[in-house]
DRENDO-1510 file (C-alpha; in Angstrom, 1 decimal, always signed):
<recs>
REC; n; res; u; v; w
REC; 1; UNK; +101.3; +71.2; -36.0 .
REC; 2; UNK; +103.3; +74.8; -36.0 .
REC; 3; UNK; +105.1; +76.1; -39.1 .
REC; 4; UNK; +109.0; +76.9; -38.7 .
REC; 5; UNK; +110.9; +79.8; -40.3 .
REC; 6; UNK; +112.1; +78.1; -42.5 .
REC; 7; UNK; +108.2; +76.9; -43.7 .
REC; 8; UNK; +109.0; +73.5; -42.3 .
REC; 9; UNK; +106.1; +71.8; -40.5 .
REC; 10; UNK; +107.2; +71.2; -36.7 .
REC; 11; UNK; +105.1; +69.0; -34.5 .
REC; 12; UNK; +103.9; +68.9; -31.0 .
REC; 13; UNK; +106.0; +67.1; -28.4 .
REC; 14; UNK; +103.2; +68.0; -25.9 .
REC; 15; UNK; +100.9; +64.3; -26.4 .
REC; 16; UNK; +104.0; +62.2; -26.5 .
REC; 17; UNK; +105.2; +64.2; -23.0 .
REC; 18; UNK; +102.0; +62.9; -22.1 .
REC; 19; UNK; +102.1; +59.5; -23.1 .
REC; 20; UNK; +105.3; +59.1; -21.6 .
REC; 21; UNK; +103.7; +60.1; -17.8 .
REC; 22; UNK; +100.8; +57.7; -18.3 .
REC; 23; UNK; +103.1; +54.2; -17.7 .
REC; 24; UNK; +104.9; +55.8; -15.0 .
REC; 25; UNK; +101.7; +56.8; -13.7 .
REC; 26; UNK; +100.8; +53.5; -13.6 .
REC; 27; UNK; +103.9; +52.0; -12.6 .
REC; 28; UNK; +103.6; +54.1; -9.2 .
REC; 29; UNK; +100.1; +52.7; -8.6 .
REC; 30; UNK; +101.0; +49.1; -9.0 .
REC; 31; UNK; +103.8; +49.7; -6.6 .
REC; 32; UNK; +101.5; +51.5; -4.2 .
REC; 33; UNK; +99.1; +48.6; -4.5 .
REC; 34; UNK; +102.0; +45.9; -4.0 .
REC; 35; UNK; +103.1; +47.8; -0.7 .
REC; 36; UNK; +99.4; +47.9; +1.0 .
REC; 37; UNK; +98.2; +44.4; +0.1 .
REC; 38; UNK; +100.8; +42.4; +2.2 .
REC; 39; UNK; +100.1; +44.8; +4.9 .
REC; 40; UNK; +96.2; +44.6; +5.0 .
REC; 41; UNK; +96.9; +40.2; +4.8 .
REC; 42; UNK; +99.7; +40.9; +7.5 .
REC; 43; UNK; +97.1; +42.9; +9.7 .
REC; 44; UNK; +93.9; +40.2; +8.8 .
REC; 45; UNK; +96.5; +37.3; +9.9 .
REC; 46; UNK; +96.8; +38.9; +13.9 .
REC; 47; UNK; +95.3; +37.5; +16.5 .
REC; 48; UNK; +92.7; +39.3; +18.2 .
REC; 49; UNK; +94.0; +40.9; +21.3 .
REC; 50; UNK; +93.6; +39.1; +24.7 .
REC; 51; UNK; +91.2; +40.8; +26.8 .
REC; 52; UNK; +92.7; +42.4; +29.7 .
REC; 53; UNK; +92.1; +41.6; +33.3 .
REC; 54; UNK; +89.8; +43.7; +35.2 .
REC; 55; UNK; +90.6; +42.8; +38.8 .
REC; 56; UNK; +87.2; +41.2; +39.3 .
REC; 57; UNK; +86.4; +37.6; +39.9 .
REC; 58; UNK; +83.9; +36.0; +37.0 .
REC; 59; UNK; +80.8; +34.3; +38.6 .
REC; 60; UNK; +80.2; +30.7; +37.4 .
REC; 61; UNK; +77.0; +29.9; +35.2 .
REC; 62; UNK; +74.1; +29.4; +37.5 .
REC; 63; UNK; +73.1; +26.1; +38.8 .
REC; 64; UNK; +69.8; +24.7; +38.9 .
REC; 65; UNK; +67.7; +26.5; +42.1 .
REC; 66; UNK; +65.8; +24.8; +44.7 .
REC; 67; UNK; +62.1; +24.5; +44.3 .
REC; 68; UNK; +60.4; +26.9; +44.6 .
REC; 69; UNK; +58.0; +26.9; +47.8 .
REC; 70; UNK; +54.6; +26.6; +47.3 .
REC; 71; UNK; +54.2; +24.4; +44.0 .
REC; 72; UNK; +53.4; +20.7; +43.8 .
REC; 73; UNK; +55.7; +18.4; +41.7 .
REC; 74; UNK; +55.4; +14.8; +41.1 .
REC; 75; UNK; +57.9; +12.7; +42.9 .
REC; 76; UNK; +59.1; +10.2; +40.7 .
REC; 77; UNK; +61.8; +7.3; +41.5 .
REC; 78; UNK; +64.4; +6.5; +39.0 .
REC; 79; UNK; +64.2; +2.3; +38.8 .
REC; 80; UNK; +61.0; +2.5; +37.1 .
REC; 81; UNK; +60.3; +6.3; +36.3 .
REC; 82; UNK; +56.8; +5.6; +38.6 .
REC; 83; UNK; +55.3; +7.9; +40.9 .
REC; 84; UNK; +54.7; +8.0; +44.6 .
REC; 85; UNK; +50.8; +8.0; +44.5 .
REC; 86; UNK; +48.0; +7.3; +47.0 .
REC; 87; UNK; +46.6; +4.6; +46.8 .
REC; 88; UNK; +43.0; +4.8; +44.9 .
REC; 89; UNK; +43.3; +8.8; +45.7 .
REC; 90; UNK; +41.9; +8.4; +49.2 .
REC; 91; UNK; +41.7; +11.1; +51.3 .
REC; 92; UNK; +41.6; +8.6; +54.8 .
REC; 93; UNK; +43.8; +8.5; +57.0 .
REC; 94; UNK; +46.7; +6.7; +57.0 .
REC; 95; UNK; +45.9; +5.4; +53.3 .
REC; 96; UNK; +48.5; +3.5; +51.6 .
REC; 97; UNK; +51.1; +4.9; +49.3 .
REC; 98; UNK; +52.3; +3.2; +46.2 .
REC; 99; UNK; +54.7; +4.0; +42.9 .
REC; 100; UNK; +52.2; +3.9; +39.9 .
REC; 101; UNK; +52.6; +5.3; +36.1 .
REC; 102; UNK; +53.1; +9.0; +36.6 .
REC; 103; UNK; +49.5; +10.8; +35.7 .
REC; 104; UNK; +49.9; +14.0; +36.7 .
REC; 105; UNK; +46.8; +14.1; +38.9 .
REC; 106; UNK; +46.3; +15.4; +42.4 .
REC; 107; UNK; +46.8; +12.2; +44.2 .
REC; 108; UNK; +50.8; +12.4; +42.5 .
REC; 109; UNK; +51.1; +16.0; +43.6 .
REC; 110; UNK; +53.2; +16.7; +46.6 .
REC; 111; UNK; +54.5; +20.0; +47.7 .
REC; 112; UNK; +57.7; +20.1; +49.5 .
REC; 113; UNK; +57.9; +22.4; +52.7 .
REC; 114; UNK; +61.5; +23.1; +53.5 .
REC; 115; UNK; +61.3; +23.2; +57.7 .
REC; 116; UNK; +65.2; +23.6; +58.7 .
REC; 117; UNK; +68.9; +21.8; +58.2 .
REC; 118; UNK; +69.9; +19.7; +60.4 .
REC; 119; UNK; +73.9; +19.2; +61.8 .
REC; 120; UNK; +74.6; +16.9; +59.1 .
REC; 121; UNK; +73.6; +19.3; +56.2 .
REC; 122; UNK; +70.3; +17.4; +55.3 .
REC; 123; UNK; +67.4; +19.6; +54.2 .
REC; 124; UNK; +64.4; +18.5; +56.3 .
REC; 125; UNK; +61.7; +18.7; +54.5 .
REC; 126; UNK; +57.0; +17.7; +55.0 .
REC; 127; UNK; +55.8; +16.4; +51.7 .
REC; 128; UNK; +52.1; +17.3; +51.5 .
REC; 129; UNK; +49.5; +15.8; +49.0 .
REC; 130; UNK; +47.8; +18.2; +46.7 .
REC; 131; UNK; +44.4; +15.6; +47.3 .
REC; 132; UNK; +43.8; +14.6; +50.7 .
REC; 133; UNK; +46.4; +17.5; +52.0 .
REC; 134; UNK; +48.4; +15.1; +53.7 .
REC; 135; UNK; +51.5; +14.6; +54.8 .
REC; 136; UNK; +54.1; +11.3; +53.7 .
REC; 137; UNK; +54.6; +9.7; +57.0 .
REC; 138; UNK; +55.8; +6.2; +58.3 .
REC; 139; UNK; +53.5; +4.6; +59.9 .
REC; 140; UNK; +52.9; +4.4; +63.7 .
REC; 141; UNK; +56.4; +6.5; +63.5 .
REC; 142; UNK; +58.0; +3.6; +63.6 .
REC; 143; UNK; +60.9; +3.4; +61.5 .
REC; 144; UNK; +61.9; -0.4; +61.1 .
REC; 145; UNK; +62.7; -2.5; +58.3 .
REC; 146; UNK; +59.9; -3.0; +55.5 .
REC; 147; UNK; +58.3; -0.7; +57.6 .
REC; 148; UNK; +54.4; +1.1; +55.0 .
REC; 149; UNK; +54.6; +4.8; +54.0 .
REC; 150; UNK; +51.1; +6.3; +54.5 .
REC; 151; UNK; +49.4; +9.8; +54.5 .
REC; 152; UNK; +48.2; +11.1; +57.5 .
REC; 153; UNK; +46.9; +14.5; +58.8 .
REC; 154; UNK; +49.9; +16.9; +58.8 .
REC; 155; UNK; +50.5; +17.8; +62.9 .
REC; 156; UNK; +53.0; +19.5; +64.1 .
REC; 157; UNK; +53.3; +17.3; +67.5 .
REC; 158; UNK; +54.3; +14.0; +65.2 .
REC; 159; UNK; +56.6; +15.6; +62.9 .
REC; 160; UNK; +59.2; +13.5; +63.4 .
REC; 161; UNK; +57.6; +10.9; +61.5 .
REC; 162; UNK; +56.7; +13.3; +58.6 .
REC; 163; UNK; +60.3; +14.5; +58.0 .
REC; 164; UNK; +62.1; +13.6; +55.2 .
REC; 165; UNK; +65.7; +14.3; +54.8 .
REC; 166; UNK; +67.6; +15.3; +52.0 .
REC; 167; UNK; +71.3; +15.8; +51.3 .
REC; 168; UNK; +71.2; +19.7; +50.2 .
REC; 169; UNK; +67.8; +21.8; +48.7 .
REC; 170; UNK; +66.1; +19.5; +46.1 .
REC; 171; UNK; +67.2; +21.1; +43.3 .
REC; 172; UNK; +64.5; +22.4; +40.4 .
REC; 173; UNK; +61.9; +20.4; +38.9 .
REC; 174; UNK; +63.6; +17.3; +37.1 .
REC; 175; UNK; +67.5; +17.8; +37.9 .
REC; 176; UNK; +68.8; +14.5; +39.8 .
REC; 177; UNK; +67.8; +11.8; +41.7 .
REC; 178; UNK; +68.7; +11.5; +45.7 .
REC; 179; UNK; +67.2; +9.6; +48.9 .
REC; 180; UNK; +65.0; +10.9; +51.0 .
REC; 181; UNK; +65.8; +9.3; +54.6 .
REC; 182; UNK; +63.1; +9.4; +57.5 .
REC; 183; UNK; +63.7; +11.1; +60.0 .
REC; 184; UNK; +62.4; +9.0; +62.6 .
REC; 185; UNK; +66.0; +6.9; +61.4 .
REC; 186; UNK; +68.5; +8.4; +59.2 .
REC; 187; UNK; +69.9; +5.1; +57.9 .
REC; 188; UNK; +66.3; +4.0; +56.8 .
REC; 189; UNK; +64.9; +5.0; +52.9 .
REC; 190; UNK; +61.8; +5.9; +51.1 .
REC; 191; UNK; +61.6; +2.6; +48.8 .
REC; 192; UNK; +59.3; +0.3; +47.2 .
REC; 193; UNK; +58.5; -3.2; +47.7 .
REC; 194; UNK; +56.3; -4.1; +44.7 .
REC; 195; UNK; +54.1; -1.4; +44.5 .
REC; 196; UNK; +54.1; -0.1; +47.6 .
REC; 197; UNK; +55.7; +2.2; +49.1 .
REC; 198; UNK; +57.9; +1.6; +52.4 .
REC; 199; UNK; +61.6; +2.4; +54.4 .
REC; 200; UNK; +64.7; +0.2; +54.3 .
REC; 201; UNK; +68.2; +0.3; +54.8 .
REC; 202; UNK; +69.8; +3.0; +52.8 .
REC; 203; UNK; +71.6; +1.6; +50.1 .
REC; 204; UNK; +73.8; +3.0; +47.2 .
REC; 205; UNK; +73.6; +1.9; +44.2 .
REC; 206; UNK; +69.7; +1.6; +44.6 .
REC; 207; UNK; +67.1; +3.2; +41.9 .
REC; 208; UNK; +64.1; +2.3; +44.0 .
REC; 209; UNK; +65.7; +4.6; +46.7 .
REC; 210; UNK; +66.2; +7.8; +44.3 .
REC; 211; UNK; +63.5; +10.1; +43.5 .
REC; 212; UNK; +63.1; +13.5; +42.1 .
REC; 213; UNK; +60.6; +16.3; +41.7 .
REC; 214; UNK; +59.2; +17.1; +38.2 .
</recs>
């Protein structure tokens, strides 16, 4: 407080100057608040911008590869999820081939050897055993109906009855089932009878005709 002239206490307008600025102090940051919150929802609500193009084509996702050459798969057919095998694991000549509970031992082991494409677009391909080291052939290279599915020495001179076609690369080790067709006769399948293994007629829908590599 300051005295007056006249002796008369006079006092301060100074804090009430002050407490008058506070609420519009306040009052201005409210508003300020008010205006930026609807903005920052506004901006949080827009979708993220489409990415531009770039002018270059996107590859698809990989497919599954062909086998690779050199390994040995088991080739197992699709009616009963057996696998071609030979026969007591004989290492003779022309020894019987049969579909058994896959094992996983070297008389189930066959190694696909991709030898060219025909017109058609098969994959020709020798299947060699991991055991003996022979080749799937049909016997006598005689293609006709019911006709056995042996092993015998892999030569180059009988080829034709060692060749196995298949529509396109087999593809890696346990993607899809397809036929493999003899050579010898195109129309003629690697099946079953029973337990062994033989050719007929090329059917579709047929399990005991599909087979794949695992």
């Amino acid at each position: 407080m300051n005295q007056t002239p006249s002796g008369r206490t006079r006092r301060s307008t100074t804090p009430w100057a002050g407490r008058r600025a506070a609420p519009l102090l306040l009052a201005a940051a409210i508003s300020t608040a008010v205006c930026l919150v609807p903005a920052a929802a506004n901006a949080a609500d827009q979708p993220a911008p489409a990415p531009q193009p770039t002018g270059r084509p996107v590859a698809p996702p990989p497919g599954p590869g062909p086998l690779a050459l050199g390994g040995f798969f088991q080739v197992q057919e699709a009616e009963q999820s057996k696998c071609l095998d030979v026969k007591d694991a004989s290492s003779a000549e022309n020894a019987l081939l049969q579909r058994i509970t896959c094992k996983g031992n070297d008389a189930q082991l066959w190694q696909p050897t991709l030898l060219s494409v025909d017109g058609s677009g098969n994959f020709v391909y020798q299947l060699s055993n991991r055991g003996s080291g022979k080749c799937v052939e049909v016997r006598n290279e005689v293609a006709s109906f019911g006709a056995q599915v042996v092993q015998h020495t892999c030569d180059p001179s009988r080829l034709t009855g060692e060749r196995w076609l298949h529509q396109g690369e087999i593809p890696a080790t346990g993607v899809g089932f397809g036929q493999l067709k003899s050579a010898l006769d195109p129309s003629m399948c690697l099946d079953t009878l029973g337990q062994l293994a033989k050719v007929f007629p090329c059917a579709s829908p047929n399990d005991a005709q599909l087979w794949r590599f695992q």
